[in-house]
C-alpha positions as a printed NumPy array, in Angstrom:
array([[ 20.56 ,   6.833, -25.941],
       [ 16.72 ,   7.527, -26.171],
       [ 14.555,   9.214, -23.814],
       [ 12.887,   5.827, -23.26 ],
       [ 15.787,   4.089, -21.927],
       [ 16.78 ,   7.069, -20.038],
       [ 13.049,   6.868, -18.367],
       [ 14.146,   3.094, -17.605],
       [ 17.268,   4.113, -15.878],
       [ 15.27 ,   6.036, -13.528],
       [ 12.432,   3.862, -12.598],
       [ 15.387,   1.235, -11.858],
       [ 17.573,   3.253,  -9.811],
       [ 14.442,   4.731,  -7.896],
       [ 13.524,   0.738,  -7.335],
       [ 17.48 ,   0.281,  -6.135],
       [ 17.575,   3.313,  -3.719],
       [ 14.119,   1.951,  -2.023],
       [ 15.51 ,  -1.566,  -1.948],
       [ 18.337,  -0.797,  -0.533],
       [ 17.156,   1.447,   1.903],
       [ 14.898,  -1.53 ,   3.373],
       [ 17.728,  -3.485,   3.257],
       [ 20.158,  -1.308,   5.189],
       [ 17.089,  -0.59 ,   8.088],
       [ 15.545,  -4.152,   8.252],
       [ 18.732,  -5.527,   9.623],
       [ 19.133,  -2.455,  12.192],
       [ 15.215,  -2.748,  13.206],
       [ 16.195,  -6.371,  13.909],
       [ 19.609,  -5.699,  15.891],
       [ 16.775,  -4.21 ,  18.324],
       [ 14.295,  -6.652,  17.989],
       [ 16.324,  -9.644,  18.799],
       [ 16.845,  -7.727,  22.786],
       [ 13.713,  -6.878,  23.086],
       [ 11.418,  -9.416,  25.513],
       [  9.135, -11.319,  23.788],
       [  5.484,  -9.919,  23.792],
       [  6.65 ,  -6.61 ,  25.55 ],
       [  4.933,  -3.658,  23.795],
       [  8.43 ,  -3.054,  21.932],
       [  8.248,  -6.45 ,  20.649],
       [  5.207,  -5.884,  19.379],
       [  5.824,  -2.294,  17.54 ],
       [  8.927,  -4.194,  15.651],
       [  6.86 ,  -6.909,  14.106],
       [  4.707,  -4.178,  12.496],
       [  7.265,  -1.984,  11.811],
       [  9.423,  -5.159,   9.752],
       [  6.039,  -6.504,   8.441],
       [  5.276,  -2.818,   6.957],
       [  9.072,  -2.215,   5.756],
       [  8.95 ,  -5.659,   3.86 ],
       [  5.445,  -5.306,   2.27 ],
       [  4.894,  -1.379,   1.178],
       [  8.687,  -0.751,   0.529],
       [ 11.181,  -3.8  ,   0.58 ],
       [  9.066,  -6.348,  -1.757],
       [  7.83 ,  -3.704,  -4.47 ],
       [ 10.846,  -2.221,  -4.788],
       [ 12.674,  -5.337,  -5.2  ],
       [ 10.433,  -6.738,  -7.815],
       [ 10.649,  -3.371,  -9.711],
       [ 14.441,  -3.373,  -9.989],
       [ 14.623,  -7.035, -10.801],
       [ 11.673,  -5.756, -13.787],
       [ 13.25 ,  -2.881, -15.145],
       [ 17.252,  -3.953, -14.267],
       [ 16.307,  -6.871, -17.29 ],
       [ 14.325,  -4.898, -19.428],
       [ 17.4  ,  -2.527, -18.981],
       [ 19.72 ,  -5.01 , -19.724],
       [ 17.533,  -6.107, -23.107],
       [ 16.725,  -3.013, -24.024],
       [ 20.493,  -1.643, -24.02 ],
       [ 21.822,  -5.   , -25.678],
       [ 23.819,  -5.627, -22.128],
       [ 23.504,  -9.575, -22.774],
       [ 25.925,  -9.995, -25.394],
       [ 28.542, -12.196, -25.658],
       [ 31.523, -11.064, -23.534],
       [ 30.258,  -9.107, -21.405],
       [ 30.885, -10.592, -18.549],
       [ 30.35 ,  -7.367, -15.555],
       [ 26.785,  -8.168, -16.25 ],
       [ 26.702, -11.64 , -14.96 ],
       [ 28.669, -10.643, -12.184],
       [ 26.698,  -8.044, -11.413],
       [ 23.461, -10.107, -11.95 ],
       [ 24.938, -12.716,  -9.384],
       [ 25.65 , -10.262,  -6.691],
       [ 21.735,  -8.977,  -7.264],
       [ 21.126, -12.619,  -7.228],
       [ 22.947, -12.733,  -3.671],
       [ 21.46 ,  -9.54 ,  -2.405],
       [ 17.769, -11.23 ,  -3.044],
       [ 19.036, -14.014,  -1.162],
       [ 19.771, -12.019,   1.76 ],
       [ 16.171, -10.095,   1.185],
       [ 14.887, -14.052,   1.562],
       [ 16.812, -14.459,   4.688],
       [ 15.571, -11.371,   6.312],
       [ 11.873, -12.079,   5.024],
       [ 12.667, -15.415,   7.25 ],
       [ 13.873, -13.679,   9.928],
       [ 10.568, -11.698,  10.115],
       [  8.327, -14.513,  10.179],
       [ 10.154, -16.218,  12.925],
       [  9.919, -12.225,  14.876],
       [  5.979, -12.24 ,  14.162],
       [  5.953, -16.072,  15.65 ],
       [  8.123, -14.844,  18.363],
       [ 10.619, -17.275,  17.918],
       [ 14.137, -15.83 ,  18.827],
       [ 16.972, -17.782,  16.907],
       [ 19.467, -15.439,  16.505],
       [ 21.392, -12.397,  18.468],
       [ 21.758,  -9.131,  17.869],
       [ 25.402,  -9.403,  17.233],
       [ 24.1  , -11.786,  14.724],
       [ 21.921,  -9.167,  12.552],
       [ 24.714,  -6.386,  13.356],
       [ 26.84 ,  -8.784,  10.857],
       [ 24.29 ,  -9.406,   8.492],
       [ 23.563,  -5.487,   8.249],
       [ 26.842,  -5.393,   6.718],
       [ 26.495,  -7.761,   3.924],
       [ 24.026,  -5.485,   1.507],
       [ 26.53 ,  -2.702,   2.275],
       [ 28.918,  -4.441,   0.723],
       [ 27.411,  -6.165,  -2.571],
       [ 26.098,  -2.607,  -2.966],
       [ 29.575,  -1.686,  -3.403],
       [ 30.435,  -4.474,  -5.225],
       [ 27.858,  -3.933,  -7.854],
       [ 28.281,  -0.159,  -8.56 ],
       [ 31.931,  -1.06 ,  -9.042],
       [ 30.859,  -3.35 , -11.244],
       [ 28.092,  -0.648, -12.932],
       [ 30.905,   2.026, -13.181],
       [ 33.835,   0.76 , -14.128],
       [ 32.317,  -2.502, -16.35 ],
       [ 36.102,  -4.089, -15.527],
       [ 35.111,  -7.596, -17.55 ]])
């Protein structure tokens, strides 16, 4: 394995860990959010903190790993035929950017101060990246298929 690839590895999993993080606190900043009276100063404090979470950490870092997980996957000749814990792995990424979407939506309705959902609601949806996470390192470590 080259020191190039190696350099790739990092640069992805760096991209991953920020991700990730985002998408383990966005959730939790929203558990809060979704109590908190509209237009109180608290209100307020959460848009900017979600707005500055999804644009200096959660977005970058997302793009990034999408960037360098392909090149990755080109680069170390991971699209071959049969190998098939790549696409599954690709498809829970896949999922995990949908639930990045969902929580960019539930931002924008926060910053319009429109409350559609509870905190029990975003206590649930917390869980979810938890668990492709686990999925997908499974998937990374083991390579079952």
């Amino acid at each position: 394995m080259s020191d190039g690839y190696l350099w790739l590895k990092v640069v992805h999993l760096l991209a991953v860990f920020s991700w990730m993080a985002g998408l383990f606190y966005l959730p939790r900043l929203m558990v809060y959010h979704a109590d908190a009276a509209v237009g109180s100063p608290v209100s307020e404090q959460f848009k900017i903190m979600e707005r500055r979470l999804l644009k200096a950490i959660m977005r970058p870092a997302m793009v990034v790993t999408w960037i360098f997980g392909l090149w990755l996957g080109f680069a170390g000749e991971w699209f071959a035929p049969g190998v098939y814990w790549l696409w599954l792995k690709l498809l829970a990424v896949v999922i995990l950017s949908g639930v990045h979407g969902l929580l960019e939506r539930h931002a924008g309705l926060f910053a319009r101060d429109q409350r559609v959902n509870s905190g029990v609601y975003f206590r649930v949806l917390n869980e979810v990246p938890t668990l492709l996470l686990i999925v997908i390192v499974i998937l990374v470590v083991f390579k079952p298929v």
